[in-house]
N, CA, C and O atoms as CSV, one atom per row, in Angstrom:
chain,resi,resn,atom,element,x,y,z
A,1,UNK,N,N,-1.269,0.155,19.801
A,1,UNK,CA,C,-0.979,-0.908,18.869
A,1,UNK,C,C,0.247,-0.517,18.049
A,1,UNK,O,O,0.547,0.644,17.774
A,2,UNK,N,N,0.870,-1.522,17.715
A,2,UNK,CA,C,2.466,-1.146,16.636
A,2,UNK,C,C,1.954,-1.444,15.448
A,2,UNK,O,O,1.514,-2.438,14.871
A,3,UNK,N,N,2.188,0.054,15.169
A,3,UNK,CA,C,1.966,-0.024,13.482
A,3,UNK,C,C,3.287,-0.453,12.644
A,3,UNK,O,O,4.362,-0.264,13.214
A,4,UNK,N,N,3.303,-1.028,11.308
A,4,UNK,CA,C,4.259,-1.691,10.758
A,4,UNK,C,C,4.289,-0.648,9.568
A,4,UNK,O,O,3.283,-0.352,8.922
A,5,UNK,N,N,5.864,0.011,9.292
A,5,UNK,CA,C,5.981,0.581,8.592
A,5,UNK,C,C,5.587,0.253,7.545
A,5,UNK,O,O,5.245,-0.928,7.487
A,6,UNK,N,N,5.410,1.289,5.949
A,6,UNK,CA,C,5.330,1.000,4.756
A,6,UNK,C,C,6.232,0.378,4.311
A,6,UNK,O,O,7.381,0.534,4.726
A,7,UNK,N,N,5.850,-0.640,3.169
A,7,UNK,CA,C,7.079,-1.189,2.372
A,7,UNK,C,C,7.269,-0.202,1.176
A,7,UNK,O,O,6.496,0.520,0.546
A,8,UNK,N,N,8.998,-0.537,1.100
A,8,UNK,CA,C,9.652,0.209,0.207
A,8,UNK,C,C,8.969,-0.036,-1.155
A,8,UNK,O,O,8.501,-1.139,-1.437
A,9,UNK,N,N,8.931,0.873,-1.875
A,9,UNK,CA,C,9.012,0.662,-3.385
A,9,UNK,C,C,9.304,-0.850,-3.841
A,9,UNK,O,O,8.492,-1.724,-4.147
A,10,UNK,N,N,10.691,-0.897,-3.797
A,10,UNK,CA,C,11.087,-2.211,-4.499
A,10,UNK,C,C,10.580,-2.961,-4.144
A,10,UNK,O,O,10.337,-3.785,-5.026
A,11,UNK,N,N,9.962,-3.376,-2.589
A,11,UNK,CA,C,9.543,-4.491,-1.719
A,11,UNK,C,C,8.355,-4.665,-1.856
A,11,UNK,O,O,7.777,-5.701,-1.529
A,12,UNK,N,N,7.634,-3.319,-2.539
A,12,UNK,CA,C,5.723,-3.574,-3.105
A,12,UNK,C,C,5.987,-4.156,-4.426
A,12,UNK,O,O,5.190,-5.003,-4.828
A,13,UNK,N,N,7.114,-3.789,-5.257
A,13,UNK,CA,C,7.235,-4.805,-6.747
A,13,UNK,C,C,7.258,-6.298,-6.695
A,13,UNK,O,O,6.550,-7.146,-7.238
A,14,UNK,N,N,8.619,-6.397,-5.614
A,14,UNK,CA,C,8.832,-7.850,-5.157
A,14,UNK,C,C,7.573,-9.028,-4.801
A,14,UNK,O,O,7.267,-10.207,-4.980
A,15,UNK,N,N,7.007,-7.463,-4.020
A,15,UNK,CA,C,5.773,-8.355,-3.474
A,15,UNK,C,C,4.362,-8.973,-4.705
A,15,UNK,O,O,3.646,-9.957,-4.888
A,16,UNK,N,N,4.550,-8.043,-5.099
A,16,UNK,CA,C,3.377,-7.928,-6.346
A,16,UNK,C,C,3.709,-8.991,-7.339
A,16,UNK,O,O,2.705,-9.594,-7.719
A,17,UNK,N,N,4.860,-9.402,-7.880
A,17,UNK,CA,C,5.486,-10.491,-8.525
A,17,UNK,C,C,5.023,-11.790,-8.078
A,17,UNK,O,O,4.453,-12.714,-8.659
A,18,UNK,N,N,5.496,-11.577,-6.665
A,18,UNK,CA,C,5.437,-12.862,-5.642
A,18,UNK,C,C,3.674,-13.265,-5.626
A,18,UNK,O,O,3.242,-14.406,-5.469
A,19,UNK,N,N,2.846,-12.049,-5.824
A,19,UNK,CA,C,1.315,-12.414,-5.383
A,19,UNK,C,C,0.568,-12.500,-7.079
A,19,UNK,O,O,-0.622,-12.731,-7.292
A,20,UNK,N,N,1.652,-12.243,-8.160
A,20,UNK,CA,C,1.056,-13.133,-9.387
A,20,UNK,C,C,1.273,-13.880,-9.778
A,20,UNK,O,O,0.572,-14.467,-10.602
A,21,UNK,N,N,2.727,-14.345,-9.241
A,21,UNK,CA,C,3.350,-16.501,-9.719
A,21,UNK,C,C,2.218,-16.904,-8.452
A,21,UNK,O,O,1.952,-18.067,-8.753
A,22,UNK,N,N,1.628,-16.673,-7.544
A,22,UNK,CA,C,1.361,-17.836,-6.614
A,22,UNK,C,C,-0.840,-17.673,-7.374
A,22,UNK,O,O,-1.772,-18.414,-7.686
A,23,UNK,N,N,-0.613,-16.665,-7.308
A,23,UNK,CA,C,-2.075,-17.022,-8.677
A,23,UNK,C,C,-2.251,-17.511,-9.909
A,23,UNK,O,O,-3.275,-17.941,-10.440
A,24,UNK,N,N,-1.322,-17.424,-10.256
A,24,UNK,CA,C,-1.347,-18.185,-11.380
A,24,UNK,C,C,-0.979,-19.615,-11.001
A,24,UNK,O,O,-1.577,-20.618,-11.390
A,25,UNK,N,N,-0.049,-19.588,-10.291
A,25,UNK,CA,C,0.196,-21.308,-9.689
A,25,UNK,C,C,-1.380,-21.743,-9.381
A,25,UNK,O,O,-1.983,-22.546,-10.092
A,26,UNK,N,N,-1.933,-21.118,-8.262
A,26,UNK,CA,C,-2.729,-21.566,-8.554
A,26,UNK,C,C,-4.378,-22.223,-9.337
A,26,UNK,O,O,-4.988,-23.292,-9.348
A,27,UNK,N,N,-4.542,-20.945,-9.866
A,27,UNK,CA,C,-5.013,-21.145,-11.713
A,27,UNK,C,C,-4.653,-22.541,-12.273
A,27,UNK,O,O,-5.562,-23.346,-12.476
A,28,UNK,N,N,-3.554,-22.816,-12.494
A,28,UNK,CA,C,-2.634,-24.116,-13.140
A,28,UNK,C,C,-2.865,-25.151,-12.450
A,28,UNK,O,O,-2.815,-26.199,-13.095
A,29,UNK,N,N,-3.259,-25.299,-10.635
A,29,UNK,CA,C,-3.448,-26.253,-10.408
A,29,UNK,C,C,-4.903,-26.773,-10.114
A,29,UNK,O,O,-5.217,-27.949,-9.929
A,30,UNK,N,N,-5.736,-25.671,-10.107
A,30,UNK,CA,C,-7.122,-25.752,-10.411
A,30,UNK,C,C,-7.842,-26.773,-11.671
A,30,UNK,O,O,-8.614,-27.731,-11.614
A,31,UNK,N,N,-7.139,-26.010,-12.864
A,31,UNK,CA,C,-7.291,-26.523,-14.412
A,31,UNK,C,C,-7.027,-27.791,-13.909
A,31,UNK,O,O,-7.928,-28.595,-13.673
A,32,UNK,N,N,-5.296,-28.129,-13.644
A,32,UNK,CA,C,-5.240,-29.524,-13.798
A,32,UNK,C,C,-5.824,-30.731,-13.091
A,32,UNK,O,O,-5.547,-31.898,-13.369
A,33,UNK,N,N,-6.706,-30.305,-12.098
A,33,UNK,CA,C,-7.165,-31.442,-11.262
A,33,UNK,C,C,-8.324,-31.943,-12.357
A,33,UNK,O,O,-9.080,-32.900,-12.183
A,34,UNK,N,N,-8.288,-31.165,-13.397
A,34,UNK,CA,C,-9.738,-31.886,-14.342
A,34,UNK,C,C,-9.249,-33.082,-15.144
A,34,UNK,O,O,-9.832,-34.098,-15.525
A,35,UNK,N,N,-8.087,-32.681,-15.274
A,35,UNK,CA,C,-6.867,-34.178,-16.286
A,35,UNK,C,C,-6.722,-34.978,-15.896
A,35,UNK,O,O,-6.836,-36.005,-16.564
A,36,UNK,N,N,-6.325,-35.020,-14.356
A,36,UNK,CA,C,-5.808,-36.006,-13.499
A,36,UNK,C,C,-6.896,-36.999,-13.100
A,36,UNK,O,O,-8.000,-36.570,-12.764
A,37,UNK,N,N,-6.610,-38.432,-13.123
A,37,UNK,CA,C,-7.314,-39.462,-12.834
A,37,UNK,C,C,-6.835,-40.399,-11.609
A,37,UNK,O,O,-7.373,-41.499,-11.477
A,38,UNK,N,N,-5.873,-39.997,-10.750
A,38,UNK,CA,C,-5.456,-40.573,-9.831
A,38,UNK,C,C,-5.654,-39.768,-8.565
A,38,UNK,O,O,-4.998,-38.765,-8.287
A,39,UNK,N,N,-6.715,-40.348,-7.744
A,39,UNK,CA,C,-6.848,-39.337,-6.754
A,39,UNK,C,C,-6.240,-39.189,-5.824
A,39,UNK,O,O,-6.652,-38.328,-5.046
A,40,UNK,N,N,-5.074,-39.894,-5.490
A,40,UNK,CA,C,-3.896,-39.466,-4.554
A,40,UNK,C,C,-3.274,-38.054,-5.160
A,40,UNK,O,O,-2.939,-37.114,-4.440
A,41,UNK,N,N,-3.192,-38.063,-6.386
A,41,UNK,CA,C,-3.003,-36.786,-6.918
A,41,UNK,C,C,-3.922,-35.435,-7.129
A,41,UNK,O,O,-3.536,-34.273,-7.257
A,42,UNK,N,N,-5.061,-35.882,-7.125
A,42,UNK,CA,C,-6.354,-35.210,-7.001
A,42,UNK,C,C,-6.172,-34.037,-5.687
A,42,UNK,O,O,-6.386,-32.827,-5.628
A,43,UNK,N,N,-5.658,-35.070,-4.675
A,43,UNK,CA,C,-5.421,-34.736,-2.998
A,43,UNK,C,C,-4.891,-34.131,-2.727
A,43,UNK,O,O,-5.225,-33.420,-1.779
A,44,UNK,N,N,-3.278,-33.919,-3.571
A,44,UNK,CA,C,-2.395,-33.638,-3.695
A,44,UNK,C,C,-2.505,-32.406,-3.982
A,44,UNK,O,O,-2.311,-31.667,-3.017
A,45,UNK,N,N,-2.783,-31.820,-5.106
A,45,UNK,CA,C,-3.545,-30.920,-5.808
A,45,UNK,C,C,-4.278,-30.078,-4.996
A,45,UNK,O,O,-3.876,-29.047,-4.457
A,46,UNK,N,N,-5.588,-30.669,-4.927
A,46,UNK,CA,C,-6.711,-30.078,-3.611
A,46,UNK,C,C,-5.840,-29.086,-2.953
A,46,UNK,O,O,-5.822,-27.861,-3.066
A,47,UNK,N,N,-4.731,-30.319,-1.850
A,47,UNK,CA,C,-3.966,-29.608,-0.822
A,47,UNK,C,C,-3.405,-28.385,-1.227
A,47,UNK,O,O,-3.484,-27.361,-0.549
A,48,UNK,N,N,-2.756,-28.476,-2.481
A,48,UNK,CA,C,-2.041,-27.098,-3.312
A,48,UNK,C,C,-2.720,-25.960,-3.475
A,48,UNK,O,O,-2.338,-24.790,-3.510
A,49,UNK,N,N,-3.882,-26.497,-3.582
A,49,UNK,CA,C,-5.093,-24.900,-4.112
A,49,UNK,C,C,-6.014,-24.881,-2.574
A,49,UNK,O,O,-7.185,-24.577,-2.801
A,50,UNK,N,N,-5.796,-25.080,-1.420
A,50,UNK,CA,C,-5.785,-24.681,-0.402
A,50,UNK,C,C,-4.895,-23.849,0.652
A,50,UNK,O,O,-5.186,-23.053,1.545
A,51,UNK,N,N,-3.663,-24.384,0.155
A,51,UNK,CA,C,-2.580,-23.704,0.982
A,51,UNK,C,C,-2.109,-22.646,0.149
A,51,UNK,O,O,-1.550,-21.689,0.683
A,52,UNK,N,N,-2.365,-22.719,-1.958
A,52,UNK,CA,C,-2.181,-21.269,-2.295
A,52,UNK,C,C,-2.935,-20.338,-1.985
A,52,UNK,O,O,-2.504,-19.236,-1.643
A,53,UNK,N,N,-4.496,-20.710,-2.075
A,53,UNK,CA,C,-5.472,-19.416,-1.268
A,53,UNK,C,C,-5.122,-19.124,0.155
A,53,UNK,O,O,-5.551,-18.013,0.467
A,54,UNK,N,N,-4.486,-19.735,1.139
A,54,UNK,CA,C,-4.158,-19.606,2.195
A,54,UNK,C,C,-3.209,-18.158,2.440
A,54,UNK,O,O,-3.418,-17.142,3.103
A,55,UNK,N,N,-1.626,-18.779,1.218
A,55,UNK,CA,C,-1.018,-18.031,0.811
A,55,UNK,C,C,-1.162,-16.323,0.113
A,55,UNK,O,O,-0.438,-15.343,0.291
A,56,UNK,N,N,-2.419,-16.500,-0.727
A,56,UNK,CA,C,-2.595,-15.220,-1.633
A,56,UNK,C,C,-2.982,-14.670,-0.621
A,56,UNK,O,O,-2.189,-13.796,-0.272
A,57,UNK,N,N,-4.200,-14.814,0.295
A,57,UNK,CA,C,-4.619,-14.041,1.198
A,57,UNK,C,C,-3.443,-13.097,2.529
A,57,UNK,O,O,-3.555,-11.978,3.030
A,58,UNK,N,N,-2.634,-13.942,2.671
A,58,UNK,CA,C,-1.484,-13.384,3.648
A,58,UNK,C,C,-0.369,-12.279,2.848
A,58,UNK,O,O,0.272,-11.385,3.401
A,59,UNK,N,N,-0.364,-12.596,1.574
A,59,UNK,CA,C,0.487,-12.125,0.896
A,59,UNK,C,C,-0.430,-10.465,0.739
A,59,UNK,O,O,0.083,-9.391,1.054
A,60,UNK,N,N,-1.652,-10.604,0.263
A,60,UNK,CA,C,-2.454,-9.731,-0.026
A,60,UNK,C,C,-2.804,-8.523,1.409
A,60,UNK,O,O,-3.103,-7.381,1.057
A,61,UNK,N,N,-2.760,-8.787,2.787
A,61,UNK,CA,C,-2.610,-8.706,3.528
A,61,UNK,C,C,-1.788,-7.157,3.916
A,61,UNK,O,O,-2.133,-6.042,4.307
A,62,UNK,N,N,0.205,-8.245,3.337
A,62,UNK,CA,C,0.887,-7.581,3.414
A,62,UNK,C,C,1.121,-6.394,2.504
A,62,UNK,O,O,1.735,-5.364,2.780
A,63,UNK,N,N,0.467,-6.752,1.264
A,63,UNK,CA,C,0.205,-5.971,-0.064
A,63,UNK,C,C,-0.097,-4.647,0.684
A,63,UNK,O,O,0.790,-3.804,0.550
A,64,UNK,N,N,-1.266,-4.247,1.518
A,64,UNK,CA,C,-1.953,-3.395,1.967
A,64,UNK,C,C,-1.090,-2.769,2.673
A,64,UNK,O,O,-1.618,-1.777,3.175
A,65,UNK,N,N,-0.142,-2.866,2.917
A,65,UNK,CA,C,0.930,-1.630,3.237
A,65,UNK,C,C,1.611,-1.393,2.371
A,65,UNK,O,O,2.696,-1.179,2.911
A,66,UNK,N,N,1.739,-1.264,1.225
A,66,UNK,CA,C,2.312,-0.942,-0.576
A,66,UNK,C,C,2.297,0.426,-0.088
A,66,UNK,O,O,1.495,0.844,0.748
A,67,UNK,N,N,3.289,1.161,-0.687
A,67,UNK,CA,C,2.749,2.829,-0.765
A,67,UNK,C,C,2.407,2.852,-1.908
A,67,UNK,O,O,2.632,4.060,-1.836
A,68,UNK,N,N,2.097,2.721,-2.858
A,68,UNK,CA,C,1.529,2.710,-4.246
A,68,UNK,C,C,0.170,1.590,-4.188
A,68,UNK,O,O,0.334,0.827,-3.236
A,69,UNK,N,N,-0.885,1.349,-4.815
A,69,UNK,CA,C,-1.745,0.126,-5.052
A,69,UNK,C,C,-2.385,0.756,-6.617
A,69,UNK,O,O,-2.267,1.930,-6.967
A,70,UNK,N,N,-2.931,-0.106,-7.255
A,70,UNK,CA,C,-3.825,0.457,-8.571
A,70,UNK,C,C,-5.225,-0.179,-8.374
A,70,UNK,O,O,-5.458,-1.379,-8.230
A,71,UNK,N,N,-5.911,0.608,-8.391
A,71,UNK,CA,C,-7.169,0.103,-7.676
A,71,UNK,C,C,-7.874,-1.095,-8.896
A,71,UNK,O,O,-7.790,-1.126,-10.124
A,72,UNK,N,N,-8.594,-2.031,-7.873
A,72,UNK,CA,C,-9.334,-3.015,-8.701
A,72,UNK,C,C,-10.540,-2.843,-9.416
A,72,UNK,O,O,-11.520,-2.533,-8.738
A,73,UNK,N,N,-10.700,-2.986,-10.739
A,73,UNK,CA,C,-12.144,-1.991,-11.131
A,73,UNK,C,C,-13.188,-3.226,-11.096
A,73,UNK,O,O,-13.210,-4.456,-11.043
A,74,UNK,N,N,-14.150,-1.951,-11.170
A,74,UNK,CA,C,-15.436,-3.254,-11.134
A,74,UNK,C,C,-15.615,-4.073,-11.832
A,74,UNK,O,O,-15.478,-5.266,-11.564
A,75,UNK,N,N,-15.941,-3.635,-12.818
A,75,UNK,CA,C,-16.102,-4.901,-13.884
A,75,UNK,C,C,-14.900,-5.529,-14.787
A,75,UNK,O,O,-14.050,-4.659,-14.981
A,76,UNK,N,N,-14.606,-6.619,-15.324
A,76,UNK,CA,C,-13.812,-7.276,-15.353
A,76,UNK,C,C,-13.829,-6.928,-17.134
A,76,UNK,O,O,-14.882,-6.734,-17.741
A,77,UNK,N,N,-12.559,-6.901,-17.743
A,77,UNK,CA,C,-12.533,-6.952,-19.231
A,77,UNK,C,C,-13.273,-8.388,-19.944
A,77,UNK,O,O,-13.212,-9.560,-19.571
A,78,UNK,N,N,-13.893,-7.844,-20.967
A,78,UNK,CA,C,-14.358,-9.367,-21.298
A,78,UNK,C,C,-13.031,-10.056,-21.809
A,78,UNK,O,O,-11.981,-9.431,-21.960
A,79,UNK,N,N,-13.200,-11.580,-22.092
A,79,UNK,CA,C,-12.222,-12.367,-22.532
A,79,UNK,C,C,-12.395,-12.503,-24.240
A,79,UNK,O,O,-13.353,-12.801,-24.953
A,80,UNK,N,N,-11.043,-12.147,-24.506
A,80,UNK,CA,C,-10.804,-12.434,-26.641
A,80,UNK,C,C,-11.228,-14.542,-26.688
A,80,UNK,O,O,-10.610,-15.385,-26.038
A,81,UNK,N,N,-12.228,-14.773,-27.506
A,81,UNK,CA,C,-12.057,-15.981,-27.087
A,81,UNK,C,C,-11.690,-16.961,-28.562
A,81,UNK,O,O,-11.481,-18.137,-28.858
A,82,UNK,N,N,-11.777,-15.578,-29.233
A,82,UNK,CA,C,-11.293,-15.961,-30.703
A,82,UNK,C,C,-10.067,-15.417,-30.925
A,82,UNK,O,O,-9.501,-15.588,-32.005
């Protein structure tokens, strides 16, 4: 099987950038399908937060050849909600 070299340094930053605008994109379009009252836009939407999970997952993928990673901890920080 062909193994695919490591990505460079800069190209695990690049990448890492690239795999927190497209979570947060989609975060943003999650929220907003609760506002929206037109369901052609609803659809629209939907489609967006399907093809970004589509996206994070491939991106995440490529992540896994990073020479660096910071591992994910178990439990999650609570949220300041005040």
């Amino acid at each position: 099987m062909n193994q695919l070299p490591p990505l460079a340094p800069h190209e695990s930053v690049d990448l890492h950038e690239a795999l927190n605008f497209k979570t947060l994109c989609l975060a943003k379009s999650k929220l907003m399908q609760g506002l929206v009252f037109d369901q052609e836009l609803k659809d629209l939407m939907q489609k967006d937060v399907e093809q970004s999970i589509r996206a994070i997952a491939e991106l995440q993928a490529v992540y896994a050849r990073a020479p660096f990673q910071v591992p994910v901890p178990a439990h999650r920080p609570t949220p300041i909600l005040n």
